[in-house]
ZABA-678456 format. One record per residue (C-alpha): residue number from 0; residue in one letter; z, x, y. Coordinates in Angstrom, 2 decimals, padded with zeros to 5 digits. Example, Ala and Ser with C-alpha at 12.3 -4.5 7.8 and 13.67 -1.06 7.14 Angstrom:
<pts>
n:res:zz:xx:yy
0:a:007.80:012.30:-004.50
1:s:007.14:013.67:-001.06
</pts>
This chain:
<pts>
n:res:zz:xx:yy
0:x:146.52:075.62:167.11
1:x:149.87:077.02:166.68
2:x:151.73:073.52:167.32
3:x:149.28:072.08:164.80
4:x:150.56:074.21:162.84
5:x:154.24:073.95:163.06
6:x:153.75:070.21:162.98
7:x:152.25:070.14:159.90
8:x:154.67:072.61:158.30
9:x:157.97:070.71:159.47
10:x:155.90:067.58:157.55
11:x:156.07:069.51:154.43
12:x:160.31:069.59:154.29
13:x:160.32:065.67:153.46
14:x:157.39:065.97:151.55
15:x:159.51:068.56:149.58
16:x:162.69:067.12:149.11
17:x:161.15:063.84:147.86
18:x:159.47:065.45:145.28
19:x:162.49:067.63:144.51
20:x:164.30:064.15:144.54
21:x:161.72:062.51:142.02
22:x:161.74:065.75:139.73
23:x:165.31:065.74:139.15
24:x:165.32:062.20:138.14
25:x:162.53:062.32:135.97
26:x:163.89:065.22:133.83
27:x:167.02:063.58:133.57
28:x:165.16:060.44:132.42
29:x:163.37:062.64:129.36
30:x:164.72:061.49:125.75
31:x:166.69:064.35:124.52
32:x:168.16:066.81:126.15
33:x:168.09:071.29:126.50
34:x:171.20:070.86:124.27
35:x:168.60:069.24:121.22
36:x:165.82:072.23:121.91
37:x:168.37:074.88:121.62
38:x:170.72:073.77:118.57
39:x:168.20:070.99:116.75
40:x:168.50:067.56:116.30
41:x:171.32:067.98:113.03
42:x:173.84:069.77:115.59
43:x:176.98:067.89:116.61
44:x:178.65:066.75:119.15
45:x:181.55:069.34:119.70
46:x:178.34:071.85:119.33
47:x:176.16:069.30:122.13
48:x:179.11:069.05:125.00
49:x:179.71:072.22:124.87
50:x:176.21:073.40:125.60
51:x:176.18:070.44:128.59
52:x:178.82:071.76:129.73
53:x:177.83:075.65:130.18
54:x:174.41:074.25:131.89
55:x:176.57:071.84:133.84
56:x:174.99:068.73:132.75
57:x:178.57:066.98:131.91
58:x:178.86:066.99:136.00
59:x:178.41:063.90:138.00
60:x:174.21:063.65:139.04
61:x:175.06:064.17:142.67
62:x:176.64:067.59:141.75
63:x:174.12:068.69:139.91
64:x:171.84:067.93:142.45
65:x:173.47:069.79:145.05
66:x:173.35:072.86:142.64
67:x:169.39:072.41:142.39
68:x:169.06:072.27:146.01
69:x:171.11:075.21:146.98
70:x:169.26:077.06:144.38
71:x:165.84:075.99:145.01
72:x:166.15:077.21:148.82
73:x:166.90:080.61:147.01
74:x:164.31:080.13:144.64
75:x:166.47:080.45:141.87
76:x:166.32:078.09:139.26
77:x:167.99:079.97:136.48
78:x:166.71:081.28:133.05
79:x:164.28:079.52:130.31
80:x:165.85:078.28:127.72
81:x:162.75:079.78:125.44
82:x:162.66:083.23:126.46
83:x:166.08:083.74:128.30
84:x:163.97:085.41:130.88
85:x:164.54:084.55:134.93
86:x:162.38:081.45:135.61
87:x:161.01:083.16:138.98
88:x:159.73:085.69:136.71
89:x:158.49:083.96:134.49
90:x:156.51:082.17:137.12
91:x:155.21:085.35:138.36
92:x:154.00:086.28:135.44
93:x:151.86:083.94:134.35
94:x:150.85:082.79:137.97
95:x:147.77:085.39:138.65
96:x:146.18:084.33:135.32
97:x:145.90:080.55:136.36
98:x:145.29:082.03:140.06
99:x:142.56:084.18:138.82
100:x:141.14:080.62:136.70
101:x:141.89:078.27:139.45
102:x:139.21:081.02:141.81
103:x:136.50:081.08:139.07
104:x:136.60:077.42:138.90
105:x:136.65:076.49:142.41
106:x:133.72:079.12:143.09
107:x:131.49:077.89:140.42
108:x:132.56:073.87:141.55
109:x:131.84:075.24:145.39
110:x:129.45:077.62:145.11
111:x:126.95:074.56:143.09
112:x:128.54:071.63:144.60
113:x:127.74:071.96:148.38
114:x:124.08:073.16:147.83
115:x:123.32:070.50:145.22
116:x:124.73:067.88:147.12
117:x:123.10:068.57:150.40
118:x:119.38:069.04:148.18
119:x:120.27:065.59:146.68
120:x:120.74:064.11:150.03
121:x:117.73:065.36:151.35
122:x:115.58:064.64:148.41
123:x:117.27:061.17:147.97
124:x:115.55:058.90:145.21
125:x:113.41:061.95:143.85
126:x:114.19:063.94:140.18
127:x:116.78:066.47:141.98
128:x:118.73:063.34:143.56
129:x:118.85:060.75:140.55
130:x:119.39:064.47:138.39
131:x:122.87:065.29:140.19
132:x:124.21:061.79:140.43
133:x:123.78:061.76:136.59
134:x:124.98:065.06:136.03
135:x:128.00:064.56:138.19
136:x:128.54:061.16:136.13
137:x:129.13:062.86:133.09
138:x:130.98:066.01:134.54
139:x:133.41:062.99:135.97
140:x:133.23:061.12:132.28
141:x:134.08:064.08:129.61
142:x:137.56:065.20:129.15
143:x:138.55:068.51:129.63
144:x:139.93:069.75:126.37
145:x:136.83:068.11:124.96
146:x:134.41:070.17:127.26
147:x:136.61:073.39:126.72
148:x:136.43:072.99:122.34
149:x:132.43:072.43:123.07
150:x:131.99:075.52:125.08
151:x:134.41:077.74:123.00
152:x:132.09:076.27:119.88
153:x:128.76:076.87:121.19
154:x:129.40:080.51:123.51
155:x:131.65:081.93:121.47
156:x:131.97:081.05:117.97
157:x:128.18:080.20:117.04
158:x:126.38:082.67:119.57
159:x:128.97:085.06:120.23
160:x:128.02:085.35:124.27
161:x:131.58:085.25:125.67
162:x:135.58:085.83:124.04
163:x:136.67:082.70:122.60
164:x:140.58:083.22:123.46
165:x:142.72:085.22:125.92
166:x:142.56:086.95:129.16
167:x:141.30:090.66:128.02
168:x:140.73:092.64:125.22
169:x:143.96:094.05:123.47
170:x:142.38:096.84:122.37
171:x:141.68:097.88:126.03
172:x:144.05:100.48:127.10
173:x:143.87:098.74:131.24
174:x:146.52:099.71:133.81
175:x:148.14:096.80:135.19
176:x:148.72:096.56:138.68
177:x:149.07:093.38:140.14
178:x:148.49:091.32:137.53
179:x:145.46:089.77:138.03
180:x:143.05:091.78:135.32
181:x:139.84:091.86:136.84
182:x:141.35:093.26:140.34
183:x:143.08:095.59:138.66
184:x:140.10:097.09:136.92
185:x:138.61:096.91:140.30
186:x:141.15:099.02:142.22
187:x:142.05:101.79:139.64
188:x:138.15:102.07:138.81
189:x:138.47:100.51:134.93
190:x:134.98:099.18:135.48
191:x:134.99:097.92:131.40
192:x:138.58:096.48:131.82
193:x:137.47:094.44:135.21
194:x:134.19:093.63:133.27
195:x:135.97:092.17:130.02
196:x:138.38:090.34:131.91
197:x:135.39:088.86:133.85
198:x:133.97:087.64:130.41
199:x:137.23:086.04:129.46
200:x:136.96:083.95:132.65
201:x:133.54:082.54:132.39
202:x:134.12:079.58:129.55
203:x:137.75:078.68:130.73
204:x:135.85:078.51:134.46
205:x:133.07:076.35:133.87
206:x:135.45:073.69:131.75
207:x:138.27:073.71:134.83
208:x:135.47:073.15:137.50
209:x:133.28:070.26:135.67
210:x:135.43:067.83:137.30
211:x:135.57:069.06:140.93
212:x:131.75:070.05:140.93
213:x:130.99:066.55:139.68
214:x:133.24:064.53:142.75
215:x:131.96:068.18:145.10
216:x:128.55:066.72:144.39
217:x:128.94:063.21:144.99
218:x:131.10:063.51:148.13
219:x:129.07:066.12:149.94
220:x:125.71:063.79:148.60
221:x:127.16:061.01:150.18
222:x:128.41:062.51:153.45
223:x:125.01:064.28:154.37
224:x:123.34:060.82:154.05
225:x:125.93:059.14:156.52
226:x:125.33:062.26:159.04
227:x:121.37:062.56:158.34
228:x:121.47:058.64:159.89
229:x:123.15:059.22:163.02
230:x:121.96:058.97:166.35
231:x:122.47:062.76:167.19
232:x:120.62:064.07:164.18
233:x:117.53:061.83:164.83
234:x:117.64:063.02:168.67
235:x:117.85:066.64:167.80
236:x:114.81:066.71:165.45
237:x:113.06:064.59:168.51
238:x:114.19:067.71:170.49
239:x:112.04:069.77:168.40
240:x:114.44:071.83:166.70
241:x:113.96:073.76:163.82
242:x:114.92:072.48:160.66
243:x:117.18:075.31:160.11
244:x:119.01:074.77:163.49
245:x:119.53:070.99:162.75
246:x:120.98:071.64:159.30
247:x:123.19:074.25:160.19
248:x:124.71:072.91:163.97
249:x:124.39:068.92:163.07
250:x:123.99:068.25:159.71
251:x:126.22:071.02:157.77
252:x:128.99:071.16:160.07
253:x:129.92:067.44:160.43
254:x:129.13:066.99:156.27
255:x:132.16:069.39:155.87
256:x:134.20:067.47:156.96
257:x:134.94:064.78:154.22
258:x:134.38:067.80:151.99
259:x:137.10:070.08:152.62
260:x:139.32:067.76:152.10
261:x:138.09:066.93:148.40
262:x:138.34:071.19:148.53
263:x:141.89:071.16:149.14
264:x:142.74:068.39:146.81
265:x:140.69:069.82:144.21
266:x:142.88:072.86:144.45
267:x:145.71:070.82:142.63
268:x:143.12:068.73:140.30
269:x:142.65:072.96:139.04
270:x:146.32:073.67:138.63
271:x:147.10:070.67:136.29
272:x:144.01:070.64:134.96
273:x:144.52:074.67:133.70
274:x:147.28:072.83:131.14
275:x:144.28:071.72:128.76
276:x:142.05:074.36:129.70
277:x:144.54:077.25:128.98
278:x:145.98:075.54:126.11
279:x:142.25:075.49:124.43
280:x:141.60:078.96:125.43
281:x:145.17:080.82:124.94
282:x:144.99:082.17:128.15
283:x:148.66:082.64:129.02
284:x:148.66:081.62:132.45
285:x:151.22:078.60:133.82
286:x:150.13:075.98:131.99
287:x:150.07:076.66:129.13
288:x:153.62:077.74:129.95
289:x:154.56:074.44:131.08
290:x:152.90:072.73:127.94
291:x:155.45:074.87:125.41
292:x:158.45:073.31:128.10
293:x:157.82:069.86:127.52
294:x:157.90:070.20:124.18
295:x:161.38:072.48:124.18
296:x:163.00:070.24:126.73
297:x:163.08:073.71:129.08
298:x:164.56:071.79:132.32
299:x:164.84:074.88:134.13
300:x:160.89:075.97:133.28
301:x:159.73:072.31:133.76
302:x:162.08:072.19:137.35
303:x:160.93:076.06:138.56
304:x:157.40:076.00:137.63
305:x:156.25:072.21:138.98
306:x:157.87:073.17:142.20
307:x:156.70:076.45:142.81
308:x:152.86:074.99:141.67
309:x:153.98:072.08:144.26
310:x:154.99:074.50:147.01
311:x:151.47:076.30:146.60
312:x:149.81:072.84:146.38
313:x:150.87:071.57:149.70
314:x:150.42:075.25:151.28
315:x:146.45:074.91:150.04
316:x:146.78:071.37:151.68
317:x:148.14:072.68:154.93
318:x:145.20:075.67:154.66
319:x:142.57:072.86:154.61
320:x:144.35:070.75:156.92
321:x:143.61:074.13:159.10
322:x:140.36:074.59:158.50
323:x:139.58:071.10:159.57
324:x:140.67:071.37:162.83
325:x:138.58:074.50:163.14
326:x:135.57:072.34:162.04
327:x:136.64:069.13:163.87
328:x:138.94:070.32:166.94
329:x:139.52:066.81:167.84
330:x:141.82:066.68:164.79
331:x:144.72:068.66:166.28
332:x:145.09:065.87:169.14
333:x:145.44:063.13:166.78
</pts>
């Protein structure tokens, strides 16, 4: 296990370095420049080189380059040009909200995916079956943001079940410990502050998981009814199993398979996905963050935060890639 590990680890640098690669391109392609966001577009262009000049962007692209590298080994990729604040902190700031977001939504899209799936499998062509494939049709079919405005419409502003915007009450006096609000109400014993923070999770959730529940559903549907028709499944009801034992040592366990890889890449569907959804909701996490950067031209926001949200993308990847050898040992031959 531990050289299965390694091996996929040491696969990560190239993966890293050509996305690093890419990145730095791209934001060099953008129209504009930090030098418009920060004086305007009526500043001239005494004012414009000398801005390039204290960010370094008058220096040959291999130059620059080397300076992003050296300084994204020590994760330091300077300050935002909005705030003035240290990117890395920035980052950590806002990352717990979008962690505590991406969790809700990847329970609720886990937590009703697998079980629906597997009940529409074994109930193929009845009500249940034909009522997930078209539910996970239209979860698949409706944007986001357009999902998000409905819910914020119908929960919060006409029946007043849930908050409409924000992570937590400000009128709550909480104590912030680690930044994520409902643990923190949890360890210091804020049982209201933990509760309201809860509440602010629910609508943002449900929007940020229609997407994975929907292709959850589908794949796990689809993968029970290839395992239901094999050879071994037929021979151990023959056996005289229970129906319990079949669908938990045959049926469950090779389903998962094909499923925990849509898991893993769902993990990154949540993290650029939380753009829209935080956006709708003000919820102040990273994506909404990176939204106001695009527009500002905030290189070192736009450079910092996709790479940190990459380096925890392919670390999720490398978790599932785990977990499937633990389900499938064959897998760390290969």
């Amino acid at each position: 296990m531990l050289r299965f590990i390694v091996r996929r680890l040491l696969q990560l640098v190239p993966t890293m370095f050509g996305l690093s690669l890419l990145l730095f391109v791209w934001l060099h392609r953008l129209p504009g420049g930090p030098e418009t966001s920060i004086l305007g577009e009526r500043a001239t262009e005494e004012r414009r080189a000398q801005i390039r000049e204290s960010l370094g962007l008058d220096q040959p692209l291999y130059v620059q380059y080397g300076r992003f590298m050296r300084k994204l080994i020590q994760f330091d990729f300077g300050d935002s040009i909005q705030t003035g604040r240290s990117v890395t902190t920035e980052f950590l700031q806002r990352f717990p909200a979008t962690v505590e977001l991406t969790v809700v939504g990847l329970t609720i899209a886990i937590g009703l995916g697998i079980p629906l799936g597997y009940l529409a499998a074994r109930r193929r062509g009845g009500f249940l079956d034909s009522a997930a494939v078209g539910g996970s049709l239209i979860g698949i079919c409706i944007p986001i943001f357009f999902l998000a405005y409905l819910l914020k419409l119908v929960f919060a502003v006409q029946l007043h079940w849930f908050p409409s915007s924000g992570r937590q009450d400000e009128l709550l006096d909480a104590t912030r410990v680690t930044g994520f609000f409902v643990l923190d109400g949890i360890l210091t014993q804020e049982w209201d502050a933990s509760w309201d923070a809860l509440m602010h999770l629910i609508l943002p959730g449900i929007a940020l998981a229609s997407v994975p529940l929907a292709i959850i559903v589908r794949i796990t549907r689809a993968s029970v009814l290839e395992v239901l028709s094999e050879d071994y499944v037929r021979t151990a009801e023959a056996k005289g199993l229970t129906e319990q034992t079949v669908r938990s040592r045959h049926v469950l366990r090779n389903a998962l398979l094909p499923v925990a890889t849509t898991v893993g890449l769902a993990v990154g569907g949540l993290l650029s996905g939380a753009v829209l959804t935080e956006t709708v909701f003000a919820f102040g996490g990273i994506g909404s963050f990176l939204k106001d950067a695009i527009e500002f031209r905030d290189y070192p926001v736009l450079m910092g935060f996709i790479m940190m949200i990459a380096l925890v993308y392919v670390l999720v990847n490398l978790a599932v890639d785990v977990s499937y050898s633990l389900i499938d040992p064959r897998v760390r031959v290969r």
